[in-house]
C-alpha positions as CSV (number, residue, x, y, z in Angstrom):
1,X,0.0,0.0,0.0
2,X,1.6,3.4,-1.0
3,X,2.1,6.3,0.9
4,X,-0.9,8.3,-1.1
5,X,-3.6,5.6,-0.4
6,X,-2.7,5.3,3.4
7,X,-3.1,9.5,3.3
8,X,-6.6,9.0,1.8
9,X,-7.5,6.2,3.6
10,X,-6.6,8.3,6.7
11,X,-8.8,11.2,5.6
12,X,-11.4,9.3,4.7
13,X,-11.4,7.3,8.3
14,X,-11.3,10.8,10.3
15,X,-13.9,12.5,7.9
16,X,-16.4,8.9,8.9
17,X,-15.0,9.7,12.7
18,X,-16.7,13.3,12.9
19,X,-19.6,12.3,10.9
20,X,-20.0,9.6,13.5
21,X,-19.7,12.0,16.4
22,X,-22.1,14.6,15.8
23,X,-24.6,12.3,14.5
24,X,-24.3,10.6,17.4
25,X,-24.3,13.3,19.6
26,X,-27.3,15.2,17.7
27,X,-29.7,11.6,17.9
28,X,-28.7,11.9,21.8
29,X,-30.1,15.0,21.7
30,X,-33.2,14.7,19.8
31,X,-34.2,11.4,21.4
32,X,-33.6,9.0,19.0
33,X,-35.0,8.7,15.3
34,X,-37.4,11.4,14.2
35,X,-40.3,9.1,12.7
36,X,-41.5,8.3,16.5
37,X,-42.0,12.7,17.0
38,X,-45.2,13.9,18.0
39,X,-46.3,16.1,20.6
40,X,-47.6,14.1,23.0
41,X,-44.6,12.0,23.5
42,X,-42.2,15.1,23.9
43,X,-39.7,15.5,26.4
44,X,-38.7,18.1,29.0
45,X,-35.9,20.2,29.3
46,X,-34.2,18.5,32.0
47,X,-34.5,15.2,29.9
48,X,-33.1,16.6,26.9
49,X,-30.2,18.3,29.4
50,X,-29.1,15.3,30.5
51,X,-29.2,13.2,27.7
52,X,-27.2,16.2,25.9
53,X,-24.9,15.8,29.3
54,X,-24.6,12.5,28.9
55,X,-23.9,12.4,25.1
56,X,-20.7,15.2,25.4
57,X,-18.1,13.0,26.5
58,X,-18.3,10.9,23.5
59,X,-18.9,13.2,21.0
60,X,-15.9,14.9,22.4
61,X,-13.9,11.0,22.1
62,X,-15.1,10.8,19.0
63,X,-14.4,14.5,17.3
64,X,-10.8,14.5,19.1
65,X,-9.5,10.7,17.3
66,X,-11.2,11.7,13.9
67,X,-9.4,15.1,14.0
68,X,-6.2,13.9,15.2
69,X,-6.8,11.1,12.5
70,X,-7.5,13.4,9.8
71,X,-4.8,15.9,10.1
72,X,-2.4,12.7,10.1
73,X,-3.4,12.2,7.0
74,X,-3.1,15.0,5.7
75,X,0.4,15.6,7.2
76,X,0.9,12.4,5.3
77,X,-0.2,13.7,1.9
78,X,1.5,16.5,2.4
79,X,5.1,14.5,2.7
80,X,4.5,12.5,-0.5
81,X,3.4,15.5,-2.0
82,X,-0.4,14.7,-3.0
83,X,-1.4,18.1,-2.0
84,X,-4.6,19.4,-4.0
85,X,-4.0,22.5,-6.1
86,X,-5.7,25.8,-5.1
């Protein structure tokens, strides 16, 4: 496996990391999926806090090792010199 396709594979796992994190972080804080939503099965503010509460800690896992992993590779694309032009 060359350099360039362990950069993009990099990228690709980091950009999947923060997707993962604040979708997992904004279903924590929306209660779940939105097909079961009505008004009568709402919840309160402190349940919503706590759940958000609750949910920080691994969004924050989750948004720290897909940043760290993305900027890897790009530091790695940027040694063999795959850089995009701008």
């Amino acid at each position: 496996m060359s350099r360039r396709t362990k950069a993009r594979a990099l990228v690709v796992a980091g950009l999947a990391l923060l997707l993962w994190g604040v979708l997992g972080f904004t279903s924590a804080s929306i209660g779940g999926p939105p097909e079961g939503f009505s008004f009568a099965n709402r919840r309160s503010y402190s349940e919503v806090k706590r759940a958000t509460h609750s949910a920080f800690l691994p969004f924050v896992v989750r948004i720290s090792a897909g940043l760290l992993i993305l900027f890897l590779g790009t530091k790695l694309a940027d040694d063999t010199g795959d850089k995009p032009e701008s």
